[in-house]
MIVOGU-32423 format. One record per residue (C-alpha): residue number from 1; x, y, z. Coordinates in nm, 3 decimals, padded with zeros to 5 digits, always signed. Layout:
MIVOGU-32423
  num       xx       yy       zz
  NUM        X        Y        Z
...
//
This chain:
MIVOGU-32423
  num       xx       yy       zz
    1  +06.628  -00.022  +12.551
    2  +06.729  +00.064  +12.186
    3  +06.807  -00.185  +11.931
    4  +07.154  -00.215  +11.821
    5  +07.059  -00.051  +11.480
    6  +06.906  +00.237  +11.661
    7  +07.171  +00.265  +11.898
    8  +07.452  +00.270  +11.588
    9  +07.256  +00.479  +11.402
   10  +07.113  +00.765  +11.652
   11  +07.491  +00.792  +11.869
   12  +07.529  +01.160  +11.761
   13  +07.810  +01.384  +11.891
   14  +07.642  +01.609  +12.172
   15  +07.726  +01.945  +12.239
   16  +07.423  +02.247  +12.272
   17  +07.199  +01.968  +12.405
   18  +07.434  +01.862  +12.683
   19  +07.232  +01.905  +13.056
   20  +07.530  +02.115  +13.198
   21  +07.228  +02.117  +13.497
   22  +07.198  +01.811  +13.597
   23  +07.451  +01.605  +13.794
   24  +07.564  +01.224  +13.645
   25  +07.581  +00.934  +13.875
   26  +07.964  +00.852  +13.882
   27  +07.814  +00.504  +13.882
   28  +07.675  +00.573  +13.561
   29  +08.008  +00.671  +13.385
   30  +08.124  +00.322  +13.584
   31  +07.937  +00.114  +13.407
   32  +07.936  +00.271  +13.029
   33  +08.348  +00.258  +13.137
   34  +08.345  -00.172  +13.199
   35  +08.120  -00.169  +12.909
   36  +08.434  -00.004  +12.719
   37  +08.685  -00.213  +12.897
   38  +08.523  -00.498  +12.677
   39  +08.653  -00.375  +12.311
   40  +08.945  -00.461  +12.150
   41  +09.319  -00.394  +12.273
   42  +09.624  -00.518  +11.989
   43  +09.794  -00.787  +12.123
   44  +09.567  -00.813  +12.444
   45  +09.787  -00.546  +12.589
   46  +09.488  -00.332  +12.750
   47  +09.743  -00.008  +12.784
   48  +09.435  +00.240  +12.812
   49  +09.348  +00.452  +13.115
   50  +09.057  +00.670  +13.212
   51  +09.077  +00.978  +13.412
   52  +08.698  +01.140  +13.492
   53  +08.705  +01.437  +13.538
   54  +08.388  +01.589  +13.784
   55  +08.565  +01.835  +14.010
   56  +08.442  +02.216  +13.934
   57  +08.792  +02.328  +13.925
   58  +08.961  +02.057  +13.736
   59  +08.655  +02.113  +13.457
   60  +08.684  +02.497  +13.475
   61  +09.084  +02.490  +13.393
   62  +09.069  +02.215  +13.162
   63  +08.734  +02.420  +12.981
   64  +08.974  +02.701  +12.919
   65  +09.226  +02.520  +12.777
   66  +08.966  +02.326  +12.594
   67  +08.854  +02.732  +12.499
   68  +09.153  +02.866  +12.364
   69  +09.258  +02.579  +12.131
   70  +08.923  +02.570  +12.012
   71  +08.903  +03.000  +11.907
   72  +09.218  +02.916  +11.725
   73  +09.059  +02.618  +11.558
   74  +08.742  +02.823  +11.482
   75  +08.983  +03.111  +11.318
   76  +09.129  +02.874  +11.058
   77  +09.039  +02.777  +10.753
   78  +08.950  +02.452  +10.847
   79  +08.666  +02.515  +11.065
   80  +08.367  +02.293  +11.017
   81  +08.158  +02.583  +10.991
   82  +08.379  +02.701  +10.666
   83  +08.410  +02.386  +10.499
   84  +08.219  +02.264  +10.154
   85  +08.102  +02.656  +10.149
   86  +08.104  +02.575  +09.738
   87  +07.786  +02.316  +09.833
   88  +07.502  +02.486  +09.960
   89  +07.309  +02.221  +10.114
   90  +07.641  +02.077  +10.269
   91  +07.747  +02.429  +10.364
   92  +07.418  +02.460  +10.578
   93  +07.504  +02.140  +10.774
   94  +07.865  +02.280  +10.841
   95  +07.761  +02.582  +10.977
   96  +07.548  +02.433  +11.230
   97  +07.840  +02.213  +11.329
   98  +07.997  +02.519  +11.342
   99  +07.798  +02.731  +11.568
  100  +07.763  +02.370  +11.791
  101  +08.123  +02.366  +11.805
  102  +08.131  +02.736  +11.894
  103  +07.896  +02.717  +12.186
  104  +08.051  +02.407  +12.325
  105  +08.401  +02.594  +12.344
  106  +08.282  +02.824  +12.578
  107  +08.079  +02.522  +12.815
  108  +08.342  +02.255  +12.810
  109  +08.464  +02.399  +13.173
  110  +08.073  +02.368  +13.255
  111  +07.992  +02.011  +13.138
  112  +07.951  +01.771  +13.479
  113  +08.190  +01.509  +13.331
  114  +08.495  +01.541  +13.131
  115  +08.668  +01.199  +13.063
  116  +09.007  +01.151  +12.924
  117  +09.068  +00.843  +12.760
  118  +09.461  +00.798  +12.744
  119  +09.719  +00.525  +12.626
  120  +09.982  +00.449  +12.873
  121  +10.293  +00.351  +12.674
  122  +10.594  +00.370  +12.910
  123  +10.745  +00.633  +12.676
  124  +10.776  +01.047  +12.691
  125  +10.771  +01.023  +12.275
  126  +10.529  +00.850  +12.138
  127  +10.718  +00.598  +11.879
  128  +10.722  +00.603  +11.547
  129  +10.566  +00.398  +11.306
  130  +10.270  +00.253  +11.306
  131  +10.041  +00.500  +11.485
  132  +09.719  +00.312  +11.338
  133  +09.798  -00.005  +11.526
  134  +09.859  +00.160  +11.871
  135  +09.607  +00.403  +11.867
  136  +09.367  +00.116  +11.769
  137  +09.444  -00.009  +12.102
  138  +09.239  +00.251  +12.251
  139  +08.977  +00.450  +12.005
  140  +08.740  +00.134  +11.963
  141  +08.700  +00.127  +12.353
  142  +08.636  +00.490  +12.363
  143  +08.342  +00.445  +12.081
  144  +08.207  +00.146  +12.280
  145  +08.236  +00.398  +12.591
  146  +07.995  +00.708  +12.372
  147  +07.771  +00.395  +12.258
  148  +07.750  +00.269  +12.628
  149  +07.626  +00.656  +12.734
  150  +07.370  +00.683  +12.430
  151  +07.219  +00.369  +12.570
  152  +07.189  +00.534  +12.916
  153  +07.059  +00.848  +12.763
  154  +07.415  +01.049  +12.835
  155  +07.506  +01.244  +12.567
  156  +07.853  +01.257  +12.470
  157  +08.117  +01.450  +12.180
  158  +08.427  +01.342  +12.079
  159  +08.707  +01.633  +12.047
  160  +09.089  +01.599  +12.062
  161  +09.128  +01.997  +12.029
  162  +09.247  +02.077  +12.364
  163  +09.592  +01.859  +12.263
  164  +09.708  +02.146  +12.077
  165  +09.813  +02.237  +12.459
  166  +09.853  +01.876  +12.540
  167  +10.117  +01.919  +12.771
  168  +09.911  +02.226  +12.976
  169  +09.629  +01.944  +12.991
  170  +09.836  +01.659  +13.146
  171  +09.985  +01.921  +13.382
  172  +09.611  +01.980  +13.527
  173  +09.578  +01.630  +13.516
  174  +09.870  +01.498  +13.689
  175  +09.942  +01.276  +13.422
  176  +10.285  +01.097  +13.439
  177  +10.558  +01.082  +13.139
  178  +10.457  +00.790  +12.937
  179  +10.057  +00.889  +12.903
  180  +09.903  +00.991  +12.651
  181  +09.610  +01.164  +12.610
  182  +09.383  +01.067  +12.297
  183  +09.091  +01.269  +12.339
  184  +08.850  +01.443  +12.568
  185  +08.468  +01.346  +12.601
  186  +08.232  +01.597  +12.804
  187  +07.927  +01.365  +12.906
  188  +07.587  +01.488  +13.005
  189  +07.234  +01.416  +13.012
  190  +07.077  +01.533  +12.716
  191  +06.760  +01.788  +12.685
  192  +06.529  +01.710  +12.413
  193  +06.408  +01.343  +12.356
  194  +06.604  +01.126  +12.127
  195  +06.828  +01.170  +11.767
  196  +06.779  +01.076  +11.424
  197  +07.049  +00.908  +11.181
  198  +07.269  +01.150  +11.054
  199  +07.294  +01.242  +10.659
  200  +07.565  +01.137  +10.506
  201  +07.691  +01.037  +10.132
  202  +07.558  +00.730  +09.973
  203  +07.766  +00.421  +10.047
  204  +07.850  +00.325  +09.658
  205  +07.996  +00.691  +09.631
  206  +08.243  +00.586  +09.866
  207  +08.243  +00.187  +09.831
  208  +08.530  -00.010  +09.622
  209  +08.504  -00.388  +09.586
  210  +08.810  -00.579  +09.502
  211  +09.009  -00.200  +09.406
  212  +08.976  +00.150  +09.389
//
């Protein structure tokens, strides 16, 4: 079993190394989901809901919507692959984001388990104000859920893409008015062995004590 370090450090967002070959144990996804069920919720209100998706069809039309948001994502100027070109070391990390992101828009149809973490707020519109607070409800339970899977060797990404056709993805869903969708997570076993910690910037180049 990893330590919590290791497991905090080495939860990487999975997408060429995803087993799209090997089945997952729904009881798998069970358990990493009560683990999940254990995180925060504001006010206790526990509004989340948790559609997994593992039938061929359902994860074939949801991969294409998943497809076509993603080519126009890849096609703007914000692509990961495009970003910090003015740093070359940076730039070489972004591309291979990039190309990962790439190849994982054309598998996402493929992947044996596509879960859909959503927020059940009674309303069509999603209110105004403070977004933080009720999406806050939900995202800490979906980390716990991708920390759960690293522990049990599933590899998992995190992508909201597909909800630039949100309302073509809750059609395939059945989803009724008043859910919201807040992400999608394809969830595989991983080839290869394990993951290494990330780089990232050094924490007093982005630390403030006291003020900015």
């Amino acid at each position: 079993m990893v330590t919590p370090e290791e497991l905090l450090t080495t939860t990487r967002t999975v997408r060429k190394r995803l087993d799209l070959d090997r089945p997952v144990p729904l009881e798998l996804i069970r358990t990493a989901l009560d683990i999940a069920l254990q995180a925060p919720s504001g006010s206790n209100t526990q509004k989340w809901q948790w559609l997994v998706i593992t039938d061929a069809d359902q994860r074939a039309a949801l991969g294409k919507v998943y497809q076509r948001a993603c080519r126009e994502y890849l096609d703007s100027s914000n692509a990961a692959g495009k970003l910090f070109a003015d740093d070359p070391e940076r730039s070489k990390v972004q591309q291979r984001v990039g190309s990962s992101v790439e190849y994982l828009a054309d598998k996402m149809g493929d992947v044996p388990v596509l879960v859909i973490p959503c927020l059940q707020t009674g309303s069509a519109e999603l209110p105004a104000g403070n977004q933080a607070g009720m999406w806050a409800s939900l995202l800490p339970a979906v980390w716990s859920y991708m920390l759960a899977c690293r522990a049990f060797t599933l590899g998992t990404a995190y992508t909201t893409l597909h909800l630039a056709y949100e309302k073509e993805a809750a059609e395939i869903l059945g989803l009724p008015s008043g859910v919201h969708q807040a992400a999608m997570i394809p969830t595989a076993f991983y080839t290869g062995h394990t993951f290494k910690p990330a780089p990232r910037q050094p924490l007093d180049e982005v630390l403030h004590i006291d003020r900015w």
